[in-house]
C-alpha positions in Angstrom: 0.0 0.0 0.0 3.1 2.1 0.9 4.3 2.0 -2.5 1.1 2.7 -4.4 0.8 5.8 -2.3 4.3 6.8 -3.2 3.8 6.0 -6.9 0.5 7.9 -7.0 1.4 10.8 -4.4 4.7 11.0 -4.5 7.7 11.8 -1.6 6.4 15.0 0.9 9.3 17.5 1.2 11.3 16.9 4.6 12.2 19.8 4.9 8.8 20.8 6.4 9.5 18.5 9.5 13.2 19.8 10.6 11.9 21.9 13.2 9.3 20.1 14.2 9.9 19.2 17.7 7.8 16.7 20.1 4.9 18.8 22.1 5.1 17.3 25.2 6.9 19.6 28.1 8.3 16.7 30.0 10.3 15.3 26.1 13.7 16.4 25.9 14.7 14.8 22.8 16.6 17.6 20.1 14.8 18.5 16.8 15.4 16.9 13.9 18.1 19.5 12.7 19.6 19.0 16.0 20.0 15.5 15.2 21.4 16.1 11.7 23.8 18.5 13.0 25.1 16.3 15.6 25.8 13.5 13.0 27.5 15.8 10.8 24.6 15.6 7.7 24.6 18.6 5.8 21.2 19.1 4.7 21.8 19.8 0.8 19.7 19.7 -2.3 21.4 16.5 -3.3 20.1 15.1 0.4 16.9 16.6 -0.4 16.6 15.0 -3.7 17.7 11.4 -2.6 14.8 11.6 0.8 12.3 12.5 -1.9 13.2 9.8 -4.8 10.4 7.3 -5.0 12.7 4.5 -6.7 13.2 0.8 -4.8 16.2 0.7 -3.3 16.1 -2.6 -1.4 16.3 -1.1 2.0 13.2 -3.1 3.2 14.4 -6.6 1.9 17.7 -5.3 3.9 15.6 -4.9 7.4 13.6 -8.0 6.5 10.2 -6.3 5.8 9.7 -8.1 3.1 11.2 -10.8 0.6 14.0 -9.7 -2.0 
């Protein structure tokens, strides 16, 4: 169902969610850009591009969500 949506919707923008932060006042986890930061990922358009391409790339086979 995932990847009919995908093929017929397409891949939302991410950048929408990199401030989002958790509402709760007792949560202490750091935004998303926090993370990022902290790992070192620049957030470029090439980044951008590869979150947002809709091709298979096996990923789910690797985690064992389904069969290769």
């Amino acid at each position: 169902m995932v990847r009919r949506l995908v093929a017929e919707r397409g891949l939302a923008d991410p950048r929408e969610h990199l401030e989002d932060r958790q509402a709760h006042p007792l949560d202490t986890h750091p935004s998303l850009r926090q993370r990022l930061d902290a790992l070192g990922v620049a957030i470029t358009p090439a980044l951008i591009a590869l979150t947002r391409d809709p091709r298979d790339t096996g990923l789910l086979a690797e985690l064992g969500l389904e069969q290769a």
